[in-house]
C-alpha positions as CSV (number, residue, x, y, z in Angstrom):
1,X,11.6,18.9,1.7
2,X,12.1,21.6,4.4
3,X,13.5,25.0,4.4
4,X,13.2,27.4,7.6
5,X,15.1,29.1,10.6
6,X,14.7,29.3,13.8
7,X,15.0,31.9,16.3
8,X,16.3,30.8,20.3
9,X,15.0,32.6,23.3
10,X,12.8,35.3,21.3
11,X,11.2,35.3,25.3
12,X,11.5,33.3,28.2
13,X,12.7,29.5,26.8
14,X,10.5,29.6,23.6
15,X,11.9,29.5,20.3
16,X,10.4,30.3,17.0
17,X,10.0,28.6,14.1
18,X,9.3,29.8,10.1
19,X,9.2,28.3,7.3
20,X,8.3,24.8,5.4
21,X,9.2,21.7,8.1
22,X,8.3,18.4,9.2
23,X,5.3,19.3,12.2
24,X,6.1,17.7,15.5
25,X,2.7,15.1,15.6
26,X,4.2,12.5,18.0
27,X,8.1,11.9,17.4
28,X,9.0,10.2,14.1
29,X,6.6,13.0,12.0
30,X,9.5,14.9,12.8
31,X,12.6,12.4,11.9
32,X,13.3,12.9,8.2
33,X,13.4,9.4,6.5
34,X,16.8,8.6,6.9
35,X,17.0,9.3,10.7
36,X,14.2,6.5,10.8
37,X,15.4,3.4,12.7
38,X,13.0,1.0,10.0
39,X,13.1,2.0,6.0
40,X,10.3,3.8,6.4
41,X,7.6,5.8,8.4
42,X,5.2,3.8,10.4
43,X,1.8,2.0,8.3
44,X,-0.5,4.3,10.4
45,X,1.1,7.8,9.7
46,X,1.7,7.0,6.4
47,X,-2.2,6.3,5.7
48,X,-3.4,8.9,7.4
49,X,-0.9,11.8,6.8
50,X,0.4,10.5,3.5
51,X,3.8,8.9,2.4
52,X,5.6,11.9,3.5
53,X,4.4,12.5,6.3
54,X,2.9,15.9,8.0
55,X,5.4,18.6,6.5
56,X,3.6,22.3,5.9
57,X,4.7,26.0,6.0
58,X,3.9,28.1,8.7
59,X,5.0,28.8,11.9
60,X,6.0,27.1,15.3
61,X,6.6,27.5,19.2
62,X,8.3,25.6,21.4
63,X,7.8,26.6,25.2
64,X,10.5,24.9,27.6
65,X,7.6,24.9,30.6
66,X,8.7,25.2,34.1
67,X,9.4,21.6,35.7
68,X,6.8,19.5,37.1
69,X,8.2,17.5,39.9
70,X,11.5,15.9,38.6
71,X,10.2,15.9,34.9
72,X,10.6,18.3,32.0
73,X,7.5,19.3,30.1
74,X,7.4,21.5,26.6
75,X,4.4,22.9,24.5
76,X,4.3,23.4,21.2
77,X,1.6,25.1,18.9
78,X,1.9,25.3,15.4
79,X,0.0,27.2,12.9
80,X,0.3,25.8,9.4
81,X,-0.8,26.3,5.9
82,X,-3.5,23.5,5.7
83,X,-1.5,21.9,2.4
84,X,-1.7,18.5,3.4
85,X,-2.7,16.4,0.2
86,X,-4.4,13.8,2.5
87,X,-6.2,15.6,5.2
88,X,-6.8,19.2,3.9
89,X,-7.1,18.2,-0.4
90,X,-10.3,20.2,-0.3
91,X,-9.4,23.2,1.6
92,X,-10.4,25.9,-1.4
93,X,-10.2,28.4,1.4
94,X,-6.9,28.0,2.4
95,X,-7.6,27.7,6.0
96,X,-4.7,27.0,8.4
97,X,-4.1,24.4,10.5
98,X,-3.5,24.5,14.0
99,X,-1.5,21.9,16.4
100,X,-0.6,21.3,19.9
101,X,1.8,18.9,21.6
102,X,2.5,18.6,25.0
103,X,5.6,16.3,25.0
104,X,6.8,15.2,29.5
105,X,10.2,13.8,30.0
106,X,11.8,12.3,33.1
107,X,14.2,10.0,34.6
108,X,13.0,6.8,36.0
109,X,17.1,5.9,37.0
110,X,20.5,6.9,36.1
111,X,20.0,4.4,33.1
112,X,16.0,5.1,32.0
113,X,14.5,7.7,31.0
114,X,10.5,7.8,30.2
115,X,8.6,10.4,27.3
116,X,5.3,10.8,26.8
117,X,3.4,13.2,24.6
118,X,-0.3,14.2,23.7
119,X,-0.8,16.0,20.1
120,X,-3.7,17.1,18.6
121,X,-4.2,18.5,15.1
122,X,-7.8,20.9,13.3
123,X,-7.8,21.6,10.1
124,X,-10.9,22.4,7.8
125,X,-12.0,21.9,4.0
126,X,-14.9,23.5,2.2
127,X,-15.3,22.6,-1.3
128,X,-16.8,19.4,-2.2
129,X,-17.0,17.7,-5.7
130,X,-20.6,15.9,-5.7
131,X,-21.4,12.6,-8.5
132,X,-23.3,14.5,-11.3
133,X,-20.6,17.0,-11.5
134,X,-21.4,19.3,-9.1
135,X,-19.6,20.7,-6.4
136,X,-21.1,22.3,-3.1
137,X,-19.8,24.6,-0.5
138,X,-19.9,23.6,3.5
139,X,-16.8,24.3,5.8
140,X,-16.2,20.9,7.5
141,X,-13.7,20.2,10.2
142,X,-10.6,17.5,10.2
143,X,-9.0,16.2,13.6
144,X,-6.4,13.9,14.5
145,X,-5.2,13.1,17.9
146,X,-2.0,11.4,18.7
147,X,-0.1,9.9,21.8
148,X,3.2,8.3,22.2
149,X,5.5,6.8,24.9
150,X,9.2,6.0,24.7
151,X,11.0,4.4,27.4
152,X,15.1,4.1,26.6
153,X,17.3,1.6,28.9
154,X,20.9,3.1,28.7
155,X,23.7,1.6,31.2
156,X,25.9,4.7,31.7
157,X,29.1,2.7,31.4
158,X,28.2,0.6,28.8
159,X,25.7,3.7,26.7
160,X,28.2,2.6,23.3
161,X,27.6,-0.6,23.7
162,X,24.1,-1.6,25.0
163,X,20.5,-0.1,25.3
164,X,17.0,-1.3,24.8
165,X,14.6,1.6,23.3
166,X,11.3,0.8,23.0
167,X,8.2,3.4,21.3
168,X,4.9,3.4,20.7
169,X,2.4,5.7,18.9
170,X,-1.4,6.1,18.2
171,X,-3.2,7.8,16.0
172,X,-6.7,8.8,15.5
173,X,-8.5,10.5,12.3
174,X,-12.0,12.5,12.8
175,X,-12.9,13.6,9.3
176,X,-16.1,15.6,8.7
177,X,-17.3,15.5,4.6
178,X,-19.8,16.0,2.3
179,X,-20.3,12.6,0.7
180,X,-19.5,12.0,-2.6
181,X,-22.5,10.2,-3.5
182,X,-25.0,13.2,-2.8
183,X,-26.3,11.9,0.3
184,X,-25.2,14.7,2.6
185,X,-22.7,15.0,5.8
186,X,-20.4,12.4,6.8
187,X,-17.8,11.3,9.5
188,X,-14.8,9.3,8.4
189,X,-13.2,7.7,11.1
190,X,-10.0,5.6,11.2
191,X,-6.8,5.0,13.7
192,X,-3.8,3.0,14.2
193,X,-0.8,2.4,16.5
194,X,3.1,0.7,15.8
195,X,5.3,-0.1,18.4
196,X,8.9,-1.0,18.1
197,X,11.7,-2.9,20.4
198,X,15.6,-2.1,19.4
199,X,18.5,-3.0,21.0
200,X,22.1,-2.3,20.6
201,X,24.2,-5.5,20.7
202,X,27.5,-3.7,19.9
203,X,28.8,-0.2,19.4
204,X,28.1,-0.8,15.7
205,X,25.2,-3.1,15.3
206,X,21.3,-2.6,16.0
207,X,19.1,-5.2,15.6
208,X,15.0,-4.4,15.9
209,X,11.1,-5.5,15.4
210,X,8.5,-2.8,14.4
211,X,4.5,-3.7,14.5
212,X,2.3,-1.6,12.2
213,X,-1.7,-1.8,12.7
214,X,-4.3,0.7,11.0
215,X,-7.9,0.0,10.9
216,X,-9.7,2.3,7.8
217,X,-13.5,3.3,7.7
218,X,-16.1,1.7,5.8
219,X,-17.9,3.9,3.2
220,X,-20.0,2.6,0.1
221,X,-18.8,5.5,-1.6
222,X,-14.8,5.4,-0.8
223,X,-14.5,3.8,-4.4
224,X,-16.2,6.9,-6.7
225,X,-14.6,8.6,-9.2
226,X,-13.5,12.1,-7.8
227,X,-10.4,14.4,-7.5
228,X,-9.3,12.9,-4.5
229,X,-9.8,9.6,-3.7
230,X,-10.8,8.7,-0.1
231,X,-8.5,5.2,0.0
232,X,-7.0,4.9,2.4
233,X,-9.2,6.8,4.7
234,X,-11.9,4.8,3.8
235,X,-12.4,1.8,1.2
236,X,-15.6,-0.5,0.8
237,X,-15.0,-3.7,2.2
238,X,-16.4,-4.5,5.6
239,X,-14.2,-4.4,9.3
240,X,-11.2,-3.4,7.0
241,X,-7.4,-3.6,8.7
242,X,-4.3,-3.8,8.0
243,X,-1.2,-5.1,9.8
244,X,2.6,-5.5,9.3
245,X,5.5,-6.7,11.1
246,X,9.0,-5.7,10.4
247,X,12.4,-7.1,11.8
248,X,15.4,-5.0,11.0
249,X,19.3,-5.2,11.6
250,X,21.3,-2.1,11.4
251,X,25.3,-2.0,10.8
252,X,27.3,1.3,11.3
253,X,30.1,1.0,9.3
254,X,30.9,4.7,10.4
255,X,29.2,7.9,11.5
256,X,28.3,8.7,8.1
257,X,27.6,5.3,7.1
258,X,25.1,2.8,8.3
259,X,23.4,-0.3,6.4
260,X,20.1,-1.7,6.9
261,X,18.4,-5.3,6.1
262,X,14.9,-5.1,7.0
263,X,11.7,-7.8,5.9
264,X,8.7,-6.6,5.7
265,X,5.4,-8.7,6.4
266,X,1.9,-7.3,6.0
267,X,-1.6,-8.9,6.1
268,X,-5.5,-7.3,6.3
269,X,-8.6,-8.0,5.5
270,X,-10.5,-5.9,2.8
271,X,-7.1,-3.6,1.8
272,X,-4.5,-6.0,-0.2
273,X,-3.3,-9.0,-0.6
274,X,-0.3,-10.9,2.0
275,X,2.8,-8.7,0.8
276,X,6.4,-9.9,1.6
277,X,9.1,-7.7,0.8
278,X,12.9,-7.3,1.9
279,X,15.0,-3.8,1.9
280,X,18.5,-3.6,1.7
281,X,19.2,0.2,2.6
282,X,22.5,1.8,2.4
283,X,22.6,5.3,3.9
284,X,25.6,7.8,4.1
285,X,26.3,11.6,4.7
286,X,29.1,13.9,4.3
287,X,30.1,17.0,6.0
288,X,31.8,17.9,9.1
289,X,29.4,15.8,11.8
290,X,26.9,13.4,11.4
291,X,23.6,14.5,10.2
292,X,20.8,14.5,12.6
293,X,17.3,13.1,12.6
294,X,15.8,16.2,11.9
């Protein structure tokens, strides 16, 4: 969950933000699970950040830059808790995290537009549980890079009744560690990407294709007993991936109402079985407006 405020214009088009929220690594990190346009958060943040996401406490600035050319730029720098389950699990220290974003929008016609960010994300842990029971002391840093590109296809006088959106993201995991098995310091390394194509074919309907890949590290000692497992960071197999492709339909009955039938297909080598599954997702709000993505 999320709970914080923020304050507009505490200078010169930068706003403040406290509290527990969703971080801004890319664009969907941001969307809360039912402002998704699939079921659910893309294969590759989901391994690396964990099912929900990157959501911490701290705090957050967003800096409206001056213009570059005909395109709007922002900057954002968070400094966060270091809570994350999945990246920070052995942070004894309580160090915070830190994360930049610089996100650049512009207009390619009256009916396109282009975005395109960069984010990066530091974090560090220090206490290590070692096989025989012992645990060991060495402050080890954790980065993940991101970029994204959206390009959205709007006809002005037709915006309720036709688009074409299409976005892509990548990700990339740099995790420094004290092995498990005793045998000293380590690099985990993994990354992956989706992209997705949507269009509208009516003012009610949506119909969609996401592709998931993620590629894990390889580490003969991903499988050990310990606190927190390194899977799916890192599992034993050799040349490990995983991939899934998703083709969704989307019906707004309303505003507040939309319903979803999406089928999932996944495949890998070295991480699971062939998995098939279908989603039938009803979502609905109440209040005076819509609810937003975030």
């Amino acid at each position: 969950g999320e709970g914080y405020m923020t304050l507009y214009d505490v200078a010169d088009d930068i706003n403040l933000t406290f509290g527990k929220f969703r971080q801004q690594f890319g664009v969907v990190n941001r969307w809360h699970k039912h402002g998704l346009d699939q079921v659910d958060f893309p294969l590759a943040l989901r391994q690396i950040f964990g099912s929900g996401g990157l959501n911490q406490t701290g705090l957050s600035l967003d800096w409206l830059m001056p213009p570059a050319g005909d395109a709007s730029q922002q900057l954002t720098f968070q400094v966060t808790d270091g809570s994350n389950s999945r990246l920070f699990g052995d942070n004894a220290r309580n160090r915070p995290s830190l994360l930049a974003r610089y996100k650049n929008y512009r207009d390619l016609s009256k009916d396109t537009y282009l975005e395109c960010g960069l984010t990066g994300l530091v974090g560090w842990n220090n206490e290590w549980d070692i096989q025989g029971g012992t645990v060991q002391n060495s402050s080890e840093m954790t980065t993940v890079l991101g970029a994204d590109l959206s390009v959205l296809w709007e006809p002005a006088e037709k915006m309720r009744y036709r688009n074409v959106e299409w976005r892509n993201e990548a990700y990339w995991l740099n995790k420094e560690l004290l092995a498990p098995d005793g045998s000293g310091s380590d690099t985990i390394k993994a990354w992956g990407m989706y992209s997705y194509l949507q269009t509208k074919i009516s003012r009610t309907a949506d119909i969609g294709i996401r592709g998931d890949f993620y590629v894990p590290d390889t580490k003969s000692y991903a499988n050990l007993t310990s606190p927190l497992s390194l899977s799916p960071l890192a599992v034993t197999s050799d040349n490990p991936y995983l991939w899934q492709v998703s083709p969704y339909i989307t019906w707004w009955q309303s505003p507040f109402v939309k319903f979803r039938a999406e089928y999932d297909y996944s495949n890998g080598k070295g991480i699971e079985n062939p998995e098939h599954v279908i989603w039938l997702q009803v979502i609905f709000s109440a209040g005076p407006h819509k609810h937003e993505r975030y």
